[in-house]
N, C-alpha and C positions, 0 to 999 in steps of 0.2 A: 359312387361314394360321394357320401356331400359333406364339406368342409364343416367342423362345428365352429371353427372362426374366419371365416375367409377372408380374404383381403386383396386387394388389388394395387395396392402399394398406391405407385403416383398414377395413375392411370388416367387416361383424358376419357376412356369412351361415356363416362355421364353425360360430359357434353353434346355426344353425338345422337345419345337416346333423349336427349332432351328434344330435339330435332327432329326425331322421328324415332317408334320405336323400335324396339333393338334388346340382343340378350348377350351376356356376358357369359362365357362357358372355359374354363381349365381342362386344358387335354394332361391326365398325368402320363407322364413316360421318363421313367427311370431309364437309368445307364442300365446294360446288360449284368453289371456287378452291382444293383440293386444301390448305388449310392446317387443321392439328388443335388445335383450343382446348377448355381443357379443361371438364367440365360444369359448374367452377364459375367459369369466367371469363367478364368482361364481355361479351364478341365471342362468347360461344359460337353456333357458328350450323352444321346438317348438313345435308348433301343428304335431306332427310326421303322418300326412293326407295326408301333402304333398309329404312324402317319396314316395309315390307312385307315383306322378308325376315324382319326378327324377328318379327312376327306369324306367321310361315307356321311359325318356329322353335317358338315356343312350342305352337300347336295342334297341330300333330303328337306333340311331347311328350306333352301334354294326352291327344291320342288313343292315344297309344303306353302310357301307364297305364294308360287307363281299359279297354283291351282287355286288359289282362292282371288286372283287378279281374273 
């Protein structure tokens, strides 16, 4: 799903893609009760199911570099 307004609020990573480059990516994952709180609020709480998708995201990256080094 791609954002039609995304935002990254105060985010520093432009800095770091200036540096070298770099991709910015949103893992969504809701609470199990389907409601979105944010990572710096009280109640934050997500279906931790998803962690594994982002895990699978980043190693493939990981391996998608290293095969082109």
């Amino acid at each position: 799903h791609i954002l039609s307004n995304p935002s990254l609020g105060a985010e520093d990573f432009s800095y770091f893609a200036q540096a070298a480059p770099g991709a910015f990516f949103r893992l969504g994952c809701k609470s199990k009760d389907g409601e979105m709180k944010s990572a710096h609020h009280p109640l934050f709480d997500i279906d931790e199911e998803c962690l594994a998708l982002g895990v699978a995201l980043q190693v493939s990256n990981a391996l998608s570099f290293l095969r082109k080094k």
